[in-house]
C-alpha positions as CSV (number, residue, x, y, z in Angstrom):
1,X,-8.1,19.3,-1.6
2,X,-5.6,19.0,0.7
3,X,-2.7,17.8,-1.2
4,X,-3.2,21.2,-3.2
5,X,-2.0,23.4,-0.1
6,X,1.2,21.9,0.7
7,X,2.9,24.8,1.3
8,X,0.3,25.6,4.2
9,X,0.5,21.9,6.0
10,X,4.2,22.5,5.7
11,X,3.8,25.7,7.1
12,X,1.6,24.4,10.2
13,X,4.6,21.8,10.8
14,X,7.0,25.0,10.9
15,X,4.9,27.8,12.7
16,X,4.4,25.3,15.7
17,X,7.0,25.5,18.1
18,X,8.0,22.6,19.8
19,X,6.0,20.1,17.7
20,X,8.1,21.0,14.0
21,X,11.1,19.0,14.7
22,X,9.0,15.6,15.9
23,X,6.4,16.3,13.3
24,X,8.5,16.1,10.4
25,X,7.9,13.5,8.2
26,X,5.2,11.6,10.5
27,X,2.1,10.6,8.9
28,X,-0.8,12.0,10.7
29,X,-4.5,10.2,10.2
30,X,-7.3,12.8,10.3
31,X,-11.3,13.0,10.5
32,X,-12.9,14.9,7.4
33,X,-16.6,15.4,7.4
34,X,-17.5,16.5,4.0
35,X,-21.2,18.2,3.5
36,X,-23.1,17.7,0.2
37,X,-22.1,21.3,-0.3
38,X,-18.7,20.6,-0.6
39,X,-17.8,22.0,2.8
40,X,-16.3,20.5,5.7
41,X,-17.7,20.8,9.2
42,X,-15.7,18.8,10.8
43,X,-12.1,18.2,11.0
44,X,-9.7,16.7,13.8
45,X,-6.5,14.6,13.8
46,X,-7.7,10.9,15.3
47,X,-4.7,11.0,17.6
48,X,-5.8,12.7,20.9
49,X,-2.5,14.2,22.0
50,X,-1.6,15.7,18.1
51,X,-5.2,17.1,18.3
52,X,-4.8,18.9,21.3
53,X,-1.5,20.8,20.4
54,X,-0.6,23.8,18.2
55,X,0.1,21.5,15.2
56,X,-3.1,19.9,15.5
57,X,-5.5,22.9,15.6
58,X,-3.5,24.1,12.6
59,X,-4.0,21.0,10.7
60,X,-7.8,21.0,11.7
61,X,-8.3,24.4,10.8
62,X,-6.3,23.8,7.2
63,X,-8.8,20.9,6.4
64,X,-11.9,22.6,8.0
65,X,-11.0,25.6,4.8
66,X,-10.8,23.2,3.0
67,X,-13.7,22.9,-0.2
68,X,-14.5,19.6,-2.1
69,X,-17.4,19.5,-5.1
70,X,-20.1,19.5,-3.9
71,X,-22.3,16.0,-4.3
72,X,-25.8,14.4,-3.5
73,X,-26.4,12.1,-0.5
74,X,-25.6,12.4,3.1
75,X,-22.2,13.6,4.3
76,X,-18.9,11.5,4.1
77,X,-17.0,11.0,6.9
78,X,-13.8,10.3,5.0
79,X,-9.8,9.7,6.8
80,X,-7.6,11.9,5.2
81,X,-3.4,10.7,5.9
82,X,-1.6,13.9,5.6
83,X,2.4,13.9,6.0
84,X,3.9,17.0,7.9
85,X,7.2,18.1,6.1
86,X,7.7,21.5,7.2
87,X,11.2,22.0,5.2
């Protein structure tokens, strides 16, 4: 789900001043908590300090929008590596 919006990731790595140019090409590890619905309701970069800046949010809000299909049992808390390109 989140390989499919690319050009947004890459977009949170260049719409984040400051953090673009040491973001780029890291490999960030994230929290995904996927609901039976399909939803996510929760969503945060494991590393503290990425979580607290600008690229963080953005990439926490990009996974929160994020929709999966939807499936029986309890939610999956799944890690979700994402690389920030920003080109």
């Amino acid at each position: 789900a989140l390989a499919a919006r690319r050009d947004a990731l890459d977009a949170c790595v260049a719409g984040t001043p400051g953090d673009g140019a040491a973001a780029r090409g890291r490999r960030f590890r994230m929290l995904v908590v996927v609901e039976p619905s399909g939803e996510v309701s929760e969503a945060r970069p494991y590393d503290e300090e990425i979580a607290a800046t600008p690229l963080g949010i953005c990439l926490a809000r990009l996974a929160r929008a994020a929709t999966f299909p939807p499936f029986e049992g309890e939610p999956a808390r799944v890690e979700v590596k994402v690389r920030a390109d920003g080109e």
